[in-house]
N, C-alpha and C positions, 0 to 999 in steps of 0.2 A: 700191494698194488704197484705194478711196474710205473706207473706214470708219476705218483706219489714218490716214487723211492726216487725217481730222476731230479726231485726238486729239491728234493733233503740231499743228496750227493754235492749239489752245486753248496752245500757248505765248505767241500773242501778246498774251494777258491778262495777262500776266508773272506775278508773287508779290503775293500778298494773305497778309496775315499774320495767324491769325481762323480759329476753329474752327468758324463758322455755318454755312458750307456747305458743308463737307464733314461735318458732323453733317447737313446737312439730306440732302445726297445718301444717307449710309448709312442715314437712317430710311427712305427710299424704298427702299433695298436690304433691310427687316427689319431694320437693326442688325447685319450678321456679326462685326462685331468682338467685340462680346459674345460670341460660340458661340466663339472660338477661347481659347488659353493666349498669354499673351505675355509677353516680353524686350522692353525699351525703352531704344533704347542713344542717350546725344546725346552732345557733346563737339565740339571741333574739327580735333584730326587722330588719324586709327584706330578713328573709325568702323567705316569697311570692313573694315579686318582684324581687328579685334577681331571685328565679326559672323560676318565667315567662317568665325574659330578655332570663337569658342561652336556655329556651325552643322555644322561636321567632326566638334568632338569627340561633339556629341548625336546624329551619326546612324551613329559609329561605334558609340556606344552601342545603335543600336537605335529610335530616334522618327522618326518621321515626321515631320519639319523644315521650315518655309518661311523663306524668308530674302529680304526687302524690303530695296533698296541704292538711292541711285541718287547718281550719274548712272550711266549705262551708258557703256561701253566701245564697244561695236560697234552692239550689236542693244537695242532697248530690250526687246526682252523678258529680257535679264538681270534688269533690276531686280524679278523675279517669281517666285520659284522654290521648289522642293520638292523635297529628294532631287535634287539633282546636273541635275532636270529644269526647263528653262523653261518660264514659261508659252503654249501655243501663237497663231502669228497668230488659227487659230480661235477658241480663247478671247477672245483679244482683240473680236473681230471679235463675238461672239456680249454680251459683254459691253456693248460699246458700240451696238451696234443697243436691247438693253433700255434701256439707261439715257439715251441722246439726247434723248428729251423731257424727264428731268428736267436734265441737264446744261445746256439749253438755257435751260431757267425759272431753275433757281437761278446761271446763270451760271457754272460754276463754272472754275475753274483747272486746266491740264495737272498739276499734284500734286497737288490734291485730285481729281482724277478717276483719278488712279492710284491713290493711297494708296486710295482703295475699293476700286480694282479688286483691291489686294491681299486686301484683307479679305475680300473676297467671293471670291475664288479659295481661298484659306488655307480659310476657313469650308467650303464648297461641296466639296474635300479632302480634310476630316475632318483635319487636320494635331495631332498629337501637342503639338506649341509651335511660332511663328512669331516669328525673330527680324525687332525692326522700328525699323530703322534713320530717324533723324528727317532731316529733308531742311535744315531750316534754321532754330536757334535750338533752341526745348523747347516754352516754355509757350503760342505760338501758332502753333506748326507743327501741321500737317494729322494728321499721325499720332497728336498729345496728345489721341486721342478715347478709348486704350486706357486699360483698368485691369488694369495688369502685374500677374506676378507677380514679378518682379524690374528694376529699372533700373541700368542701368552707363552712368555717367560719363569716358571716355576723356580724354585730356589739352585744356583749355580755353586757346588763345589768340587772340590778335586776328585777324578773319574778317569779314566782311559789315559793315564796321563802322557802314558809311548806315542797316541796317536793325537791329540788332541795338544799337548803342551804340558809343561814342566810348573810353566805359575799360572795362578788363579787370575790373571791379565788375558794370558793366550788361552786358556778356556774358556774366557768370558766371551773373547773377540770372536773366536770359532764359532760358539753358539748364537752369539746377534746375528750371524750370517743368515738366519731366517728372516730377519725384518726388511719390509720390501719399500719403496715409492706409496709416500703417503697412505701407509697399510696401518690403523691402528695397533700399538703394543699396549700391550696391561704385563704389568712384572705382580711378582711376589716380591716381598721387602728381602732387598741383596745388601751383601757386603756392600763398601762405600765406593771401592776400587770397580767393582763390578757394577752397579747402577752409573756409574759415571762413563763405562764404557756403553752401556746399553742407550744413556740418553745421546754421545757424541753420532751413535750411527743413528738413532730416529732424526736426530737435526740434519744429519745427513741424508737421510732421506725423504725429509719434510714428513715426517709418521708423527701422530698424538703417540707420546709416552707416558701412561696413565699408571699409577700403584692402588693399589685397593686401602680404604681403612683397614686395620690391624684387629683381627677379632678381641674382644676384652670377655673377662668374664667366665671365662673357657673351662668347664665343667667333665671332666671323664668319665664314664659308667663302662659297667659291661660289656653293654651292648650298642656303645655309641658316643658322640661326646656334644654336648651341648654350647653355645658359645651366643656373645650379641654382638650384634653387626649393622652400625648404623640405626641403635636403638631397637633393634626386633631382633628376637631370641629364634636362634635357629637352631637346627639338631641333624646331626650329620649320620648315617648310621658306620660311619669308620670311625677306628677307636686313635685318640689320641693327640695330646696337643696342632703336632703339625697338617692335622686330618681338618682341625678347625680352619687354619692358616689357608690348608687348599681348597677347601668348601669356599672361603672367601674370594679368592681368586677367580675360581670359578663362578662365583655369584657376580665378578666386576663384568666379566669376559661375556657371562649370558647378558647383562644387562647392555651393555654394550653393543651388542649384537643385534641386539631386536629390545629397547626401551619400552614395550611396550609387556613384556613377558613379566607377570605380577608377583608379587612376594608368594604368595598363597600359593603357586605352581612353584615355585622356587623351594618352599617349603617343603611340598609334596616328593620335591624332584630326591629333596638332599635325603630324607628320611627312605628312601625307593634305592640309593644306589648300593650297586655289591661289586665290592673287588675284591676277589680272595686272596689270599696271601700277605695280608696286610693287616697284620695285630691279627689275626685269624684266632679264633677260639677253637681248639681243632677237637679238645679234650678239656677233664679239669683241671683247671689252674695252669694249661699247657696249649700255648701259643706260638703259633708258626706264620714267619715275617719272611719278605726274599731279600731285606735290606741287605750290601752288601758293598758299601762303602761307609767314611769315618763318619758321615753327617748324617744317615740314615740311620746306622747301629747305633751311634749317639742318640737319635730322638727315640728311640723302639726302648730302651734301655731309659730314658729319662723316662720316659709315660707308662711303662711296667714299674717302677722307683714311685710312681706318685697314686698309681691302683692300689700298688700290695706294698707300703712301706714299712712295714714289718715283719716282709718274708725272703728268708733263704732261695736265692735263683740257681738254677741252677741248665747248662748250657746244654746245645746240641749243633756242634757249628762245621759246615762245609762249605768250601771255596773254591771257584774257578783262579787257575791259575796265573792270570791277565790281574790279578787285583790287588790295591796296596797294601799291603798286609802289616807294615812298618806304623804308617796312621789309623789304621783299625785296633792294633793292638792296645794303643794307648787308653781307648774306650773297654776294651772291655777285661783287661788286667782288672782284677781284683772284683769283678765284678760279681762272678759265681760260686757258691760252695762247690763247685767241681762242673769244669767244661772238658764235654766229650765229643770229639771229631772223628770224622766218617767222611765215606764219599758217595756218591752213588752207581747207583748199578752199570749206568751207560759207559762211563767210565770218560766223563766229560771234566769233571773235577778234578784238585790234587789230589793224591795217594793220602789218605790218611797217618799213614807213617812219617811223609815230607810236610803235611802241614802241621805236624804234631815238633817236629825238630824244630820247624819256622819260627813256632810258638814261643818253644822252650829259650831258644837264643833272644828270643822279646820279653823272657822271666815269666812268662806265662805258662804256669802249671794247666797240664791236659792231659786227657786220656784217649790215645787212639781205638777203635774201634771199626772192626770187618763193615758191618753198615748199619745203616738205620733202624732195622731191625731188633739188633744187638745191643746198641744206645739205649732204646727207648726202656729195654727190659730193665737193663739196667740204671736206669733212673727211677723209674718205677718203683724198683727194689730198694733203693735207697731215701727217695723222698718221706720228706712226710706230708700228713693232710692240709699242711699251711704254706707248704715249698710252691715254690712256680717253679716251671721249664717253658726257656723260649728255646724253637729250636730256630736258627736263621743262617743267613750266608748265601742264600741264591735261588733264583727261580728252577733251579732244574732238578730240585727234590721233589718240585710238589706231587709230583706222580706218587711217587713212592710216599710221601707223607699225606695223603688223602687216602693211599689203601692201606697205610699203617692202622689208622682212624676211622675207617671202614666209611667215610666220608663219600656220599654222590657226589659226582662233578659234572652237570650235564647244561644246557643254553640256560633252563631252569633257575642256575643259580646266578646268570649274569645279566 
């Protein structure tokens, strides 16, 4: 569809980092973002799950909920959605035929021409509250046009670091740039360096900066992880330590939000959410993660280490080319009977030949391989019935790893 293909082309304006115009796109749209309620969540890993939870448990409660993600998974209409519904190609398609003459003048960017399109979908809706997930940094991501009613701060470490900053100080500062004029914050437990910059701007802006208790107790299964919080036992259905850490978060942030929303829907909400790509069980013993920085591949790798600690792992890793590859290494040297790299078909990633050299100069034994396809046989071929395979390194497999797996991906599963 010609009107589809004209919104995927504004990718190759890449990232502008600046909130002029995508304020000047939503003044041509009336402003929606103003008509809706918002959650403004940044951070850099549990974004996604953290929104999901806050998004489960509020419509278990009863609202009428939109929830902005992105990247996508399969279909980009994920990153759009309301009640369990995505946004339609129609929609799409109806949206950008209006707005194409201003997208055209003010130039504007594949995020900031979504991040509208959310608001104006959300707004146009009538949505109850819209969680809205920041795409990249705080204080001049496309989304910092909102005036929350609450902000949640998810776990801060080193990420984009060309655009964002060199130390974990300038990344921290970037990302507070969401917290507004006496706008409640809830953090997840940060470095000391980082909670200390997160509390000097809520002082700054006379905002409550609240941390959640620390889940204890924290229990991992198959098909979920169990954890207690504030004396009541809760069960998340995302697998693994840090899944407890953002169920909690998200349990401070709904309470927060509406005091009135009871453990028992809280309950219901945690055990209801799905986010795929996350500790994903896709096969046997063979899980697929989009983590794809040092903190992320660390905890994916710590909580496969505490399921199966008596089994050979063995890899399946591709990389966009934006990522530190220098601090990733150090997590997952030695960590496989044999890691195999690939890229995928779209041809968005490194060449599996340059990340296999990368590797090799970090002492990390690899085996390059044409693609996904070709990997998986041969793991296959060589595991045994007690090996795990995770494969990870970024959202823009999961196409191809949900039809490797012969996996449905439809609104159904989210």
């Amino acid at each position: 569809m010609q009107t589809l293909s004209s919104l995927y082309s504004l990718q190759r304006r890449g990232i502008k980092m600046g909130l002029e115009h995508t304020l000047s796109l939503l003044d041509f749209l009336n402003n929606p973002q103003e008509g809706i309620k918002t959650i403004h969540i940044a951070g850099t890993n549990g974004k996604g799950s953290t929104g999901a939870t806050i998004y489960s448990i509020l419509r278990e409660y009863g609202y009428k909920v939109g929830l902005y993600t992105s990247p996508h998974l399969i279909k980009f209409n994920e990153r759009i959605r309301i009640n369990g519904r995505f946004i339609s190609d129609e929609e799409i398609i109806s949206f950008m035929r209006y707005v194409q003459p201003s997208i055209n003048e003010i130039k504007s960017t594949f995020f900031e021409v979504t991040t509208a399109m959310a608001f104006n979908h959300f707004n146009e809706k009538n949505v109850d509250i819209a969680i809205i997930e920041t795409g990249l940094g705080g204080r001049l991501d496309s989304t910092n046009v909102v005036n929350p009613v609450l902000t949640v701060m998810t776990p801060i470490s080193f990420d984009h670091i060309d655009i964002l900053g060199d130390t974990i100080e300038k990344i921290a500062a970037e990302k507070a740039g969401i917290v507004k004029d006496g706008v409640p914050l809830i953090t997840a437990k940060q470095l000391k360096e980082v909670f200390n910059i997160l509390k000097r701007k809520a002082n700054g802006k006379k905002a409550t900066i609240d941390a959640p208790s620390e889940p204890i107790e924290i229990e991992i299964g198959l098909n979920g992880t169990g954890f207690k919080l504030g004396g009541r036992i809760f069960i998340t259905s995302l697998i693994g330590n840090h899944q407890a850490e953002n169920a909690s978060l998200a349990i401070s942030a709904v309470k927060k939000f509406n005091p009135q929303i009871s453990y028992e829907v809280i309950a219901k909400g945690l055990k209801n959410v799905s986010w795929p790509g996350r500790l994903q069980l896709v096969s046997n013993r063979t899980y697929y993660d989009v983590s794809h920085n040092e903190n992320s591949i660390q905890r994916v790798l710590d909580n496969l280490n505490i399921i199966y600690p008596n089994s050979d792992f063995y890899g399946l890793f591709c990389l966009k080319g934006d990522k530190e590859l220098k601090s990733i290494g150090k997590y997952i040297k030695s960590q496989f009977k044999m890691l195999f790299v690939t890229t995928s078909q779209d041809g968005l990633l490194l060449d599996p030949i340059e990340l296999s050299k990368k590797l090799k100069k970090l002492d990390i034994i690899n085996y390059p391989l044409d693609n996904i396809h070709l990997c998986m046989k041969k793991i296959n071929s060589l595991r045994k019935p007690n090996d795990v395979t995770l494969i990870f390194g970024t959202h823009y497999i999961a196409k191809e790893i949900f039809s490797e797996f012969e996996i449905s991906f439809d609104s159904g599963l989210i």
